[in-house]
N, C-alpha and C positions, 0 to 999 in steps of 0.2 A: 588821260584827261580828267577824269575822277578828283585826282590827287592835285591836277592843278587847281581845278574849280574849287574844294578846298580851302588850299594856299589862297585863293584870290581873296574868300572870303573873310579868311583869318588876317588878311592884312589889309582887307577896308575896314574891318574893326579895330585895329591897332590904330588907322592912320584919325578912324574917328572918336578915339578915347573910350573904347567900349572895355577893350585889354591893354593893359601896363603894357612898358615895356619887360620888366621880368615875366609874365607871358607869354609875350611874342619871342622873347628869346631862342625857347629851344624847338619854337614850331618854324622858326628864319632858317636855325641850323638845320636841322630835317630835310631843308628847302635850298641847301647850299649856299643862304646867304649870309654874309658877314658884314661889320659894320666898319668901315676901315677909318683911313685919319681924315680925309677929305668927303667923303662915298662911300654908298654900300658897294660892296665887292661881292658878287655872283660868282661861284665857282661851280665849272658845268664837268657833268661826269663825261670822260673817254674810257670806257672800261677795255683794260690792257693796252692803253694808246691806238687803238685800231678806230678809222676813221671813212667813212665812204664819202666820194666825191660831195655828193649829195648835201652829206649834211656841216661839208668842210663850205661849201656853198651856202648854204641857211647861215653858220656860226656868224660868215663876212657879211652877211645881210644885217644879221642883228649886230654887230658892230657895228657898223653902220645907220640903224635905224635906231638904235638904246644905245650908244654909249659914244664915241670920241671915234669913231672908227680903227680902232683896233685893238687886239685882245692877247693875253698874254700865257706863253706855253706852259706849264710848270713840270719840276722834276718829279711829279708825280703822274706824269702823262694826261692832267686834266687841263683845262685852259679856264681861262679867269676875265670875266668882265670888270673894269675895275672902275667904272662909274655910271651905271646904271640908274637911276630914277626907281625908289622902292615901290613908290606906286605904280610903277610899268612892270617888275620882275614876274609877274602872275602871266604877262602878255607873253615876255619871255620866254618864261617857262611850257607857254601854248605854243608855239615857237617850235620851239624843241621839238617835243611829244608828235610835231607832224613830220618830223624826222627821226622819228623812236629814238630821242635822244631826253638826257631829263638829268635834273641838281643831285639827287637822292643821296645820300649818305654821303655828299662828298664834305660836309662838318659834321661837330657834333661825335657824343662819345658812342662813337659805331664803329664796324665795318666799312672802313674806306675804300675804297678802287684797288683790286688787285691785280699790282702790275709784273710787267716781264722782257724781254729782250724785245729791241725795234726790229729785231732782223730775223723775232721768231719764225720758225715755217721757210725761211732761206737761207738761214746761217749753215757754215760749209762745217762749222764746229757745233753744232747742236746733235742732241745724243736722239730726241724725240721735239715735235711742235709740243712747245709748253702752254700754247693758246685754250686745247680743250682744257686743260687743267683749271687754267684762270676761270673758265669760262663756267665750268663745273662749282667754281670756287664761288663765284659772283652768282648764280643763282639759288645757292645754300646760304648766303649770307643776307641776300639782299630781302629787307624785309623779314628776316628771322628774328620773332618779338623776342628770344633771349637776350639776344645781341643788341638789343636797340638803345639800352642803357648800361652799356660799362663802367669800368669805374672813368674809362679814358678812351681816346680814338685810340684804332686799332688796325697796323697795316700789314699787308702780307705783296710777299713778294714772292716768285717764281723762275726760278734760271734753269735752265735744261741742256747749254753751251759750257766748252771747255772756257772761257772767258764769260765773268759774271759780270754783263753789262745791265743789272736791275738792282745792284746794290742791296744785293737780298739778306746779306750779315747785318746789315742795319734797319733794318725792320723787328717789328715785334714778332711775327713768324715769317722764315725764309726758308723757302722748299727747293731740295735742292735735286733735280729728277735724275736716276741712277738707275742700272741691272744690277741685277745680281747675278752670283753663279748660272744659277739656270738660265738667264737673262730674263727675266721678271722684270716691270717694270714698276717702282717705287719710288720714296722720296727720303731722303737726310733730312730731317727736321731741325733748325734751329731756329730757338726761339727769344726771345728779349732783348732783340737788340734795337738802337733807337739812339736817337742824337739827343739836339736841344742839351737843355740844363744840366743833364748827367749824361753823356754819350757813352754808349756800352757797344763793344761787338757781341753778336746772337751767339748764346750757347747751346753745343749740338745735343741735344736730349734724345734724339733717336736717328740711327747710322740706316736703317732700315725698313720703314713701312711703305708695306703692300701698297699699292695704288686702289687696290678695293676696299681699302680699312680709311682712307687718307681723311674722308669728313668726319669718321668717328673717332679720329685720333686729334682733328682739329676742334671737334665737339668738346673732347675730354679738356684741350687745352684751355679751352674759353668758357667752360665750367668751373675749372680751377681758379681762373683769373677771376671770374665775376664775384664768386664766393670768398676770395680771399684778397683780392686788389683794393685799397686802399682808397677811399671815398670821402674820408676829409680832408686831403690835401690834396689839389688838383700837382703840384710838384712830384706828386708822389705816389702820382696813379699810376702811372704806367706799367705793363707788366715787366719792365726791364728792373724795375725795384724791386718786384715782388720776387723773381729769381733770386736776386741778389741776397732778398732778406733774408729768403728760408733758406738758401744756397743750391746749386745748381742740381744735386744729386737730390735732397728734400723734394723740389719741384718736381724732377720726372718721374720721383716715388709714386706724389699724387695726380698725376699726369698718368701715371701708370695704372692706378686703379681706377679711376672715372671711366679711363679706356675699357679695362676688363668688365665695366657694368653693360657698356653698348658695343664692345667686339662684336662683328656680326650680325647686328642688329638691324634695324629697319632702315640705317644712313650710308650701309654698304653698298657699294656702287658696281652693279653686276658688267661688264663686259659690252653687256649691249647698249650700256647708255653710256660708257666710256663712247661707242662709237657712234651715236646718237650725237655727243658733243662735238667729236672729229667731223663731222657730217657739216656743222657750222662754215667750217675753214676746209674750203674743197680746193684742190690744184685747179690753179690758171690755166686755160687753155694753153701751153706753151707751144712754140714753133720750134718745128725742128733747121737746124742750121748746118753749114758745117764753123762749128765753132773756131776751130783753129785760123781759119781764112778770116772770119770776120775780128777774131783777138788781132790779127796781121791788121787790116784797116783802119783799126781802131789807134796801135801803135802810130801806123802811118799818118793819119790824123794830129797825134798828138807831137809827132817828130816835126810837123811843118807850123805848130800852133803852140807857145810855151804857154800862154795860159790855160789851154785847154788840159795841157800834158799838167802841171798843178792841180788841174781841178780834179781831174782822173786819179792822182795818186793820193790825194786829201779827202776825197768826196763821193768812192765811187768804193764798194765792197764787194766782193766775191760772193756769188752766188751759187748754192747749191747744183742748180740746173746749166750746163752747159750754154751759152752763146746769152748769158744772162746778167745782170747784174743789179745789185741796192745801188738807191743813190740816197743820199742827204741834201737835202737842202737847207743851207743853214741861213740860222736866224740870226747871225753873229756877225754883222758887218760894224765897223767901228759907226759909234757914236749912236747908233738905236739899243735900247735899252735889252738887252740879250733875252729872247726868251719871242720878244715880240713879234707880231706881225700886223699889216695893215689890211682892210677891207682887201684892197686892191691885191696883197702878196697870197690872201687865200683864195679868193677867186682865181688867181694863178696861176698856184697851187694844185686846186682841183682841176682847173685846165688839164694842167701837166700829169696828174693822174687820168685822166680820160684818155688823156692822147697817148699817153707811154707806160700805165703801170695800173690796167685792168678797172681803174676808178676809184684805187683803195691807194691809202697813206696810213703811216705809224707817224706816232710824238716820241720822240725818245727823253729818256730820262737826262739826256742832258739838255732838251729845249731846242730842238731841229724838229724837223717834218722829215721823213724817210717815204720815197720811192720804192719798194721793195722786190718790185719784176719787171724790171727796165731791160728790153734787148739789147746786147752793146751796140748793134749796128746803130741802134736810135740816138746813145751817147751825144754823141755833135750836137745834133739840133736839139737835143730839150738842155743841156747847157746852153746854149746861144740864149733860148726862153728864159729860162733860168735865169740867166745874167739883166735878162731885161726889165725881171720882175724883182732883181734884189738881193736873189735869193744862192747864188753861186759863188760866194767868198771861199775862197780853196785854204779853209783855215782847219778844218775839222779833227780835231782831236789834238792840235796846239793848245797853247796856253792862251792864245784871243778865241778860243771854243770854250768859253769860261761860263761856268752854271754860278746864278747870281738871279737872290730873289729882289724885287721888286722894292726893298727897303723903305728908309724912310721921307721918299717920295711918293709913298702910299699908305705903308701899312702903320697901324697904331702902337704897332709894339717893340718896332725900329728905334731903336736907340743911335742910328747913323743910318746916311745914305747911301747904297750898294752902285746906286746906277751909272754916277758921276766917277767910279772908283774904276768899276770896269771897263768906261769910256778911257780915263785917261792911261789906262794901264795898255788896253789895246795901242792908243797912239802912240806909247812908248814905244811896242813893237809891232813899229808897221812895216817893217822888212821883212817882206815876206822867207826871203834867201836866210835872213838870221831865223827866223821862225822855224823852219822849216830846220835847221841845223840843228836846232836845240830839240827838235823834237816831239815827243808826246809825252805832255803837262797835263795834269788834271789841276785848274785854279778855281779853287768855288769860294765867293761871298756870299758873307748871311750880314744881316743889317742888322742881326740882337741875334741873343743866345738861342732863341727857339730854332736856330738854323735850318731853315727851310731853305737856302742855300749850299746846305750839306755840307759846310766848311771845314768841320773834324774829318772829313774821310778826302777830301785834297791835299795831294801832293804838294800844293800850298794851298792853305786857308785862311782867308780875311774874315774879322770877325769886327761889325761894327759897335764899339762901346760910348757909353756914356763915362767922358771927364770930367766932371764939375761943371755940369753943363755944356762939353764943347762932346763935338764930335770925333771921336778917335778911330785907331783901328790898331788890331790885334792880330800879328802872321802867327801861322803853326805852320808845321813842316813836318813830314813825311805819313800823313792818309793814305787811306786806300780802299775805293770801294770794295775792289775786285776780292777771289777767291781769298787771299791773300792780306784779308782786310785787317786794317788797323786804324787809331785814331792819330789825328798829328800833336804835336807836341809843341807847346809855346814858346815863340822863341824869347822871347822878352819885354820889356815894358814898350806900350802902344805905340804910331805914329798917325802924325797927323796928317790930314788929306793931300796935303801938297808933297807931302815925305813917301808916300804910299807907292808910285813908280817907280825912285830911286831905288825902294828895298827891294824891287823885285827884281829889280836890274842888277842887284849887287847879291845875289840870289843866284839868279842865273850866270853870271858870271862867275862861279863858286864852283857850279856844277861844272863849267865847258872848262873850266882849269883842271877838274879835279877827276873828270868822266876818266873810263876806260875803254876803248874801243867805241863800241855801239851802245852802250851802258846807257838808260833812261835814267830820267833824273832822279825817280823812285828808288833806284837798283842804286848808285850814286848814296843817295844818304842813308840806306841804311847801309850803307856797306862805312863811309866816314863819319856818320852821327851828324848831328846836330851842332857842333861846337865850331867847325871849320865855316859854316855859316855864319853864327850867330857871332865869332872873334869880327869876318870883314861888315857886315850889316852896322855894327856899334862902333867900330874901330871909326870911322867914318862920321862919327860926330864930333 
């Protein structure tokens, strides 16, 4: 509350000419707010996407009472008010704070939200819960005066699953948690990687640190950075430049020695507060079942119901604990703006977590809400709810599961509109039976180069450009967040809005001529390149 009252005051003085706006600038960013093309844009921290009923209930209030009634998810796991009233966000911010929730570093050249897998803690492929780690992460950063001025924002990611659902190669640090011989538990460090204007995948600079060394190894990185990161060119801040400058082997050099000053040292993290932070994230009471009977029910459910049997095989994930399961609930129905939710869809929402998944919900990095300790017997009835609230399009992990920032329907920096792109691309393929043949697509739009849609790392990528004033768009082909990550490749000169579902249809038809077996469409192009695309896409004009 401190930090609100603050804030409050710092922007009645703005609002009554006591401080410029260059002033108020970087005390807004501090405060998570931005100034978009329409509206200030409030961006609220979810630290690791983890969410309590509670305060998924406050967020739908204040959407409702400060802004249009509804707010919007982002692939960074935080959600976004996107027209708030500046002289309300102080009340906002009070808001929060009575849900221990609050803007802090989510702008601004800091330590941003560190995120990690929606299904951390029930993933049936996870080696350890990556949540203490974050968690560890987020109270060494947050408020650490080194960090409060970088040369640039600064993100870190966390994966601890055979599948890297956190897109942790594209972060400036990606920790990637590992044994070793003895079974030790540690991290792979890679570091500099980042989209936007120069997109890099993160180089591994270290295959092996200790979990007790892990802050004074990420102390030493963000020494290196502060000291040597580039501060006259905002293009050119980020630390994926500055690897690049000195080159990958130079950086770990002095990465190396920062380390050797504080190995050991007073940011060593003894065992007992490793379990101090595991202590945050305790097991759900679970019940015991016999599981087998109730997988039998669930089938049978789904043999006498074909959309339920869709939503099960799209929506519903293997969980760790027997007689259990994740669900998603996706935010991806055609013609709403992907990402979004209404007052009404979060209140829901938290319903549906009370009733069915302990009163906790994840954001997943592709812009869903995750259920994550759902009994299967409960299956049937919170789909039914589901379905009434919005929220059960059996699309999840197709190509209409499409991550797409808010573009130039909002933001100031869009160079083209994302929302209108996604919409008509969805209605292209509204067959479900061909959706589901084609498989799992990763399609992310960005409305300008800062890609905050992550369109370099989709399997396809839409990039919205400026033509001489018109609005264009730009595909790439073959991204990839995962372990595996890569950036796409351009297929050729723009199209224009109305041309934009054609491409992707003459796209996908590329692939289903060209697949092998069960071949995804990723596996597909690198296996025939780019060029069997990019002949039928052109040939066509």
């Amino acid at each position: 509350m401190e930090r609100v009252a603050q804030f409050r005051q710092q922007t009645e003085r703005y609002l009554s000419g006591e401080i410029s706006e260059a002033e108020f600038l970087p005390l807004r960013l501090q405060n998570g707010l931005y100034i978009q093309r329409l509206a200030p844009m409030l961006r609220i921290a979810i630290p690791y996407g983890m969410l309590s009923s509670t305060q998924l209930h406050k967020l739908a209030d204040i959407s409702r009472d400060y802004d249009k009634g509804y707010a919007h998810f982002t692939t960074r796991q935080n959600l976004q008010l996107n027209w708030p009233k500046l002289a309300e966000v102080p009340d906002i911010l009070e808001e929060l704070a009575s849900v221990e929730m609050h803007a802090i570093q989510t702008s601004g050249n800091c330590i941003r939200n560190t995120t990690t897998d929606q299904f951390a803690g029930v993933a049936a492929d996870e080696l350890e819960d990556p949540r203490p780690y974050c968690e560890l992460i987020r109270q060494w950063s947050t408020f650490h005066p080194e960090f409060a001025y970088l040369p640039r924002k600064f993100k870190i990611a966390v994966c601890a699953s055979e599948t890297d659902r956190a897109a942790s190669q594209v972060h400036d640090i990606g920790l990637h948690l590992k044994h070793n011989d003895r079974g030790e538990t540690g991290f792979t460090v890679f570091v500099g990687g980042g989209l936007g204007r120069t997109p890099v995948i993160g180089t591994r600079i270290c295959e092996f640190m200790p979990r007790a060394e892990i802050l004074n190894y990420l102390d030493a990185i963000l020494r290196v950075y502060n000291q040597l990161g580039r501060r006259d060119n905002k293009y050119k801040a980020r630390i994926k430049i500055l690897v690049r400058a000195l080159g990958a082997d130079a950086f770990r050099d002095k990465v190396q020695q920062e380390f050797e000053l504080v190995r050991g040292g007073e940011m060593t993290v003894p065992d007992s507060e490793f379990q101090r932070m595991a202590g945050f994230f305790t097991t759900p009471d679970y019940e015991s079942c016999d599981a087998a009977a109730v997988s039998t029910a669930v089938r049978r459910q789904a043999s006498d119901d074909r959309a339920f049997a869709r939503w099960l095989e799209r929506n519903v994930s293997t969980h760790k604990t027997p007689g259990y399961a994740a669900v998603t609930l996706s935010l991806k129905p055609t013609g709403i703006a992907p990402g979004d939710a209404t007052e009404q869809q979060m209140h829901a929402a938290a319903e549906l977590a009370d009733s069915y998944s302990f009163g906790e919900l994840r954001v997943s990095h592709e812009q869903n809400l995750i259920l994550a300790d759902v009994r299967q017997a409960d299956l049937y009835p919170l789909w039914k709810q589901a379905q009434a609230a919005g929220m059960a399009t059996p699309n999840i992990g197709t190509l209409n599961d499409m991550i797409c920032c808010p573009g130039g329907d909002f933001c100031s920096l869009a160079n083209a509109k994302s929302i209108p792109i996604a919409e008509a691309i969805q209605r292209q393929f509204d067959d479900l039976d061909y959706l589901y043949d084609i498989g799992e697509v990763d399609l992310n739009i960005s409305g300008c180069m800062n890609a905050c849609g992550h369109h370099h790392v989709g399997h396809i990528g839409i990039l919205g450009v400026d033509k001489k004033g018109q609005e264009f768009y730009q595909v790439q082909l073959g991204g990839d967040s995962g372990h595996e990550a890569s950036l796409g490749k351009v297929l050729g000169p723009s199209f224009s809005q109305d041309e934009v579902p054609g491409v992707i249809n003459s796209l996908i038809e590329v692939y289903l001529a060209r697949r092998q077996g069960d071949e995804l469409f990723i596996d597909t192009y690198r296996r025939i390149g780019i060029e069997p695309f990019k002949t039928r896409v052109y040939s066509n004009d």
